[in-house]
C-alpha positions in Angstrom: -19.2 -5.0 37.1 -19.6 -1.6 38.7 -17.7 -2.0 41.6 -14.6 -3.5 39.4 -15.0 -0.4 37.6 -14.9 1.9 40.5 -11.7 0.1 41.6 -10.2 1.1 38.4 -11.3 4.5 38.6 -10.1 4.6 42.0 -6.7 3.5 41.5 -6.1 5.4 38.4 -7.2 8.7 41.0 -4.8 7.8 43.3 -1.8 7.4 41.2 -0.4 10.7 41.5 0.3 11.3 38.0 0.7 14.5 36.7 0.7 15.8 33.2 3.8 16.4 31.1 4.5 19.9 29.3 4.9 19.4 25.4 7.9 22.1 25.8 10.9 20.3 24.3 9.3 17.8 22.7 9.9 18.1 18.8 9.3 16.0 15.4 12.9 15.1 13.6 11.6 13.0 10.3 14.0 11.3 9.1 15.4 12.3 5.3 17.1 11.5 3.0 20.2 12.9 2.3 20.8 11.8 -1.9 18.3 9.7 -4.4 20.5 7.4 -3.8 19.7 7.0 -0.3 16.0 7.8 -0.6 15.7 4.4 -3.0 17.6 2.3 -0.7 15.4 3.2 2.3 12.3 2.7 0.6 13.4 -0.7 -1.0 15.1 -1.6 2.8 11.7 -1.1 4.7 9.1 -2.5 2.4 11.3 -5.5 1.7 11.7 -6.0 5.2 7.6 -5.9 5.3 7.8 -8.8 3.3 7.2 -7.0 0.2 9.0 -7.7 -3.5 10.6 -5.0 -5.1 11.2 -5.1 -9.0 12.7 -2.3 -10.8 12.4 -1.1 -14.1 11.8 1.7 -16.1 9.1 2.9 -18.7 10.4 1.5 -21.5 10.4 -2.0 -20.5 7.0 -2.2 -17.9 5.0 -4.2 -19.9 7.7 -6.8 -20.8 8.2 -6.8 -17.1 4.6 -7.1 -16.2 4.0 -9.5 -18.8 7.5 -11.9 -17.5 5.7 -11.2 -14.0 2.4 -12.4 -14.6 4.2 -15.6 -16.6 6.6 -16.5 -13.6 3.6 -16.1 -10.8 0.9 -18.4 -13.3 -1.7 -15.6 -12.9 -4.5 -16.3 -14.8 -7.8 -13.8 -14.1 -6.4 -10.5 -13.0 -8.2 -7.1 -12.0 -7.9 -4.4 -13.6 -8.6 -0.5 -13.3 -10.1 1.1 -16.3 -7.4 4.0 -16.5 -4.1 5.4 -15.6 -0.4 6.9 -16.7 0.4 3.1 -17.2 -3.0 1.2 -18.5 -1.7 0.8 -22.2 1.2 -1.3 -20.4 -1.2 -3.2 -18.7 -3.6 -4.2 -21.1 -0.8 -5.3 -23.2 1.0 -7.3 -20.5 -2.6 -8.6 -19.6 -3.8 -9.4 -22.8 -2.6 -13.2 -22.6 -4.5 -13.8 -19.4 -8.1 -13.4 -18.6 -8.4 -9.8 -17.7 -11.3 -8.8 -15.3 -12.1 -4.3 -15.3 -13.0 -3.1 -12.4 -15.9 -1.4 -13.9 -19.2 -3.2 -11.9 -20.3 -2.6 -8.9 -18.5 -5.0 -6.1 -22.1 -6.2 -4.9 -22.3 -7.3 -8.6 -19.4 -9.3 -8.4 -18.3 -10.0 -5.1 -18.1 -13.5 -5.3 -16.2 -13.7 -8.1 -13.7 -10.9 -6.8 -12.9 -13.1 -3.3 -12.6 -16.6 -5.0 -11.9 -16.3 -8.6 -9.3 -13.7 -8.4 -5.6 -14.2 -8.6 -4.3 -10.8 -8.6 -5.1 -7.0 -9.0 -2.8 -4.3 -10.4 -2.7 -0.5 -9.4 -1.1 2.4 -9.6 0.4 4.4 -6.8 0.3 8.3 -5.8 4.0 7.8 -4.3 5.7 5.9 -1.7 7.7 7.1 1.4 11.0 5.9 2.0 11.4 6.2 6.1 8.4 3.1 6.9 8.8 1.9 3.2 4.5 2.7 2.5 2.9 3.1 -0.3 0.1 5.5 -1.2 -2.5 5.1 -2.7 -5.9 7.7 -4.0 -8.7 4.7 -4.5 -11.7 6.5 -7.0 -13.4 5.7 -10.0 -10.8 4.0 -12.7 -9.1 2.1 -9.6 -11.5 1.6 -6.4 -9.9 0.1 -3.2 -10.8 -3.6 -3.0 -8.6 -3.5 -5.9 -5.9 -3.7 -3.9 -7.2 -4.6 -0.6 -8.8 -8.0 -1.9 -7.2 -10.2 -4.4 -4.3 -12.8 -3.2 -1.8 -10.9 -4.9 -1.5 -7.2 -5.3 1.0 -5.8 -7.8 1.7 -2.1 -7.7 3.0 0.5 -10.0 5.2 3.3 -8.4 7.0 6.0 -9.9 11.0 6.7 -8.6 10.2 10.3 -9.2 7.0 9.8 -6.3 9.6 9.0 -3.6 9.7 11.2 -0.6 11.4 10.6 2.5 8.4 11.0 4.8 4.7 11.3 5.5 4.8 15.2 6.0 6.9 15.9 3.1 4.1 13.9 0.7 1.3 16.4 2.1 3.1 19.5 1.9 4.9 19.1 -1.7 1.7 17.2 -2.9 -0.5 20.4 -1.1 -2.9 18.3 0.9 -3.7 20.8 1.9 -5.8 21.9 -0.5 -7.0 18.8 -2.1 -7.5 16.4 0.9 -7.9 12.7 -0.4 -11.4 11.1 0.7 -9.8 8.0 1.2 -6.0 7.4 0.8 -4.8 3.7 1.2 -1.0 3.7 3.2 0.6 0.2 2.4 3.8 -1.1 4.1 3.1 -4.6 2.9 1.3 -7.8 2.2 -1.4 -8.6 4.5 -0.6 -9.4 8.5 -2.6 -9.5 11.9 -1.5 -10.0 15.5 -4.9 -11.3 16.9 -3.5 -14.7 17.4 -1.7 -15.3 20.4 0.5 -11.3 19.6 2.4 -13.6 16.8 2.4 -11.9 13.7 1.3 -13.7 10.5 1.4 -12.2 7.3 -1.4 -13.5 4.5 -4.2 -13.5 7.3 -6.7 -11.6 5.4 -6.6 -9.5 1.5 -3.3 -9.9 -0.7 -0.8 -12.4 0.7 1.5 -11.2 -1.9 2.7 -7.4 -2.6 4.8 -6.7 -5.1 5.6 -3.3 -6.3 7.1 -2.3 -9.7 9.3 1.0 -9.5 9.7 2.4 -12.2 12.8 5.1 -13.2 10.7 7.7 -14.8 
């Protein structure tokens, strides 16, 4: 084992490379240019992820949730205990067997990976150049919420749109108020471990679909 790693080392030695200056080498994120065009983008790449886009607007959420959760045969979802949009989800809910998040996941684990059909969230905002979604796990909505059950329907505001990563953190001031643990979603579940083929619905939600909401 030693002497294959000294070959490596060797060879790696005796390449000749030398480092490159960072002189002339600048970030150019893309954005958008109109709302318009912010939308389409983030509805482009998500979809593209495999992701289902429905789009609403306050008004009508919980009829939409509620038609949602009808057309998909979800019986026992997970819920967080709070939120801009809970009243709309207890209301939408209120026909199925709704399961709060508010127990420890060692107390319910079990229940959580088998007996679960979906879990619904909100969402801190979504960027339109990769198509993610971001999400500030804590308390009322904790992460397996999103990262466990088979089908994982998010709630994003229009108005939470920005074209890229650096524009969240700056007009959000990360800055100051650094998440502990923000969640980035492009999609439903996928791996590569098998043979470099990608296969979405590997592990977590097989299903992602995300409510935007004009606001």
């Amino acid at each position: 084992m030693s002497t294959a790693r000294q070959s490596i080392l060797s060879r790696l030695r005796n390449a000749g490379a030398t480092p490159k200056s960072s002189e002339g080498h600048t970030y150019h994120p893309w954005a958008a240019t109109s709302e318009q065009e912010l939308e389409q983008r983030f509805v482009d790449c998500i979809t593209a992820s495999h992701a289902d886009v429905i789009r609403t607007n306050t008004e009508q959420l919980g009829e939409v949730l509620t038609q949602l959760i009808e057309n998909k045969q979800l019986h026992r979802i997970a819920l967080g205990t709070g939120g801009e949009f809970q009243s709309a989800i207890d209301g939408a809910t209120i026909q199925v067997e709704q399961v709060p998040f508010e127990r420890e996941v060692s107390q319910w684990k079990t229940e959580l990976f088998e007996n679960i059909d979906a879990g619904i969230t909100h969402c801190l905002a979504g960027i339109a150049d990769t198509g993610t979604l971001v999400l500030w796990p804590g308390s009322q909505e904790p992460r397996t919420l999103s990262l466990v059950p088979p089908t994982h329907i998010a709630l994003l505001k229009r108005s939470t749109l920005v074209s890229n990563f650096a524009e969240l953190m700056n007009k959000q001031a990360w800055h100051i108020g650094m998440p502990t643990n923000a969640i980035l979603v492009s999609g439903p579940s996928k791996t590569a471990d098998i043979q470099q083929t990608l296969a979405y619905g590997a592990h977590g939600p097989k299903e992602l679909i995300v409510v935007l909401i004009e606001d």
